[in-house]
C-alpha positions, 0 to 999 in steps of 0.5 A, spaced: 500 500 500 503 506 497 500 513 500 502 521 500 500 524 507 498 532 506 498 536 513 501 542 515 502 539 521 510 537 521 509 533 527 502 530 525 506 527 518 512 525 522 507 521 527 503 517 522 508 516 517 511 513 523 506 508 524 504 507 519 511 505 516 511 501 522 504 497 519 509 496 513 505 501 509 509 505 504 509 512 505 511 515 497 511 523 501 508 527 507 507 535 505 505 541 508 500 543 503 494 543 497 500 544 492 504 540 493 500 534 495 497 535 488 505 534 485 506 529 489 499 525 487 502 527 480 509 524 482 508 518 485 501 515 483 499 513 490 493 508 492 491 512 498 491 520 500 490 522 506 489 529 506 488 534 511 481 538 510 484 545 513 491 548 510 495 554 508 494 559 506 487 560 509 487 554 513 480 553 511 479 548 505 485 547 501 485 540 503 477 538 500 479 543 495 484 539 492 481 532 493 476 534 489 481 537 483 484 530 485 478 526 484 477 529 477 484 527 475 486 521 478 479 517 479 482 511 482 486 514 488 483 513 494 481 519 498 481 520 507 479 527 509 482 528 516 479 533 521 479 536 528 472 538 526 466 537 522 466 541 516 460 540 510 462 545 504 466 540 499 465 534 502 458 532 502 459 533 494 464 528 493 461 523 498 455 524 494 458 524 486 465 518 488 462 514 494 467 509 493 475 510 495 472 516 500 473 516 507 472 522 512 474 520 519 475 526 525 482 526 528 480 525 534 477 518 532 483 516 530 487 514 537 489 507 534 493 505 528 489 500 526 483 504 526 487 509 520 490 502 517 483 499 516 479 505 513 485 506 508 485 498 506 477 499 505 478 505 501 484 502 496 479 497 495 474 501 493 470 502 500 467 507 504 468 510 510 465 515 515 465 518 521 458 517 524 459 524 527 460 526 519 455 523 517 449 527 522 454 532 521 453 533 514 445 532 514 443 535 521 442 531 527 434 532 526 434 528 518 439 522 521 434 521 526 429 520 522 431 516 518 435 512 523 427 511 526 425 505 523 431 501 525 433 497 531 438 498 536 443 493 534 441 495 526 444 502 529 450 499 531 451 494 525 450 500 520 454 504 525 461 499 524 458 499 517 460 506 516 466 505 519 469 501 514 468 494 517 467 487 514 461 482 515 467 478 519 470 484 522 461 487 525 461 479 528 467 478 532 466 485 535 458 484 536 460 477 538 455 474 534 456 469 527 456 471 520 449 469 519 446 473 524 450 480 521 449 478 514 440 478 517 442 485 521 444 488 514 438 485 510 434 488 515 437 494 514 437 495 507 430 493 507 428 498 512 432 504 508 427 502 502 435 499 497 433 495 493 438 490 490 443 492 484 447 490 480 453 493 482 453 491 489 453 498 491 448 497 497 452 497 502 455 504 500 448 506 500 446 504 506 451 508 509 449 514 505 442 513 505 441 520 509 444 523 503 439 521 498 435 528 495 
């Protein structure tokens, strides 16, 4: 796994490009800013970035102004937006148009290193990974809450570790329950979010994104 890491914090690049190194991902570059980020993508060609929202030199959204530049022209890159806080302008955008190889995790959600290594081998194998903080976040607590009403509480806790990127596998060893009652928790959900089977297999990713539907 290659990845470019983009944050103006040097002490935040060094950091995880040490643990991740550590869990024998291949770091190609580490750089302070949307320019150079852009370059080192150009450059590099890596499997995921992992980019920080707010950057020089406004500290606004340079970061999720180039993913969005970045998604046009290398439709293939994974994308992991990093934040201290919850942002919408941009990212609810391209978590509509290019759910797939994107994902949106607060900096504070990622305190162990197996949760960063397990969003970014979702996102390179084309998944989607958010933050449930986000996802309330970018259609307002009252919206979530209503779409989330027909569901039970363990649903709720399965379309939770859903959005976070994990596996059937990963959903049954964390709730400790077998495969198949994972497995009949999300054909519940599906059909409680009214999402039909389709051809592409993309049901998992709308479920997670359900609450953005128009």
């Amino acid at each position: 796994m290659r990845v470019v890491i983009a944050d103006d914090s040097g002490l935040l690049r060094d950091g995880l490009t040490k643990l991740l190194v550590e869990t024998g991902t291949e770091v190609v570059a580490a750089v302070g800013d949307a320019d150079e980020l852009i370059k080192a993508v150009a450059e590099h060609e890596p499997d995921v970035a992992i980019i920080d929202i707010r950057m020089p030199p406004t500290y606004t959204h340079e970061g999720a102004r180039a993913a969005v530049s970045l998604r046009a022209t290398h439709p293939g890159l994974g994308i992991l937006m990093l934040s201290q806080s919850l942002e919408s302008r941009y990212v609810a955008d391209l978590v509509r148009a290019h759910p797939e190889r994107f994902g949106y995790l607060l900096k504070d959600r990622v305190v162990d290193v197996n949760v960063l290594t397990e969003a970014i081998r979702s996102i390179a194998g084309g998944g989607t990974v958010l933050d449930p903080a986000v996802v309330s976040h970018l259609m307002g607590g009252q919206g979530v809450s209503d779409q989330l009403a027909r569901l039970s509480e363990r649903e709720r806790v399965v379309l939770e570790l859903m959005a976070q990127g994990k596996s059937n596998g990963a959903i049954a060893a964390e709730l400790v329950i077998d495969l198949r009652t994972v497995e009949s928790h999300i054909a519940r959900i599906m059909t409680k979010l009214d999402l039909r089977p389709t051809a592409d297999e993309h049901r998992r990713v709308l479920a997670v994104l359900a609450w953005l539907r128009a």
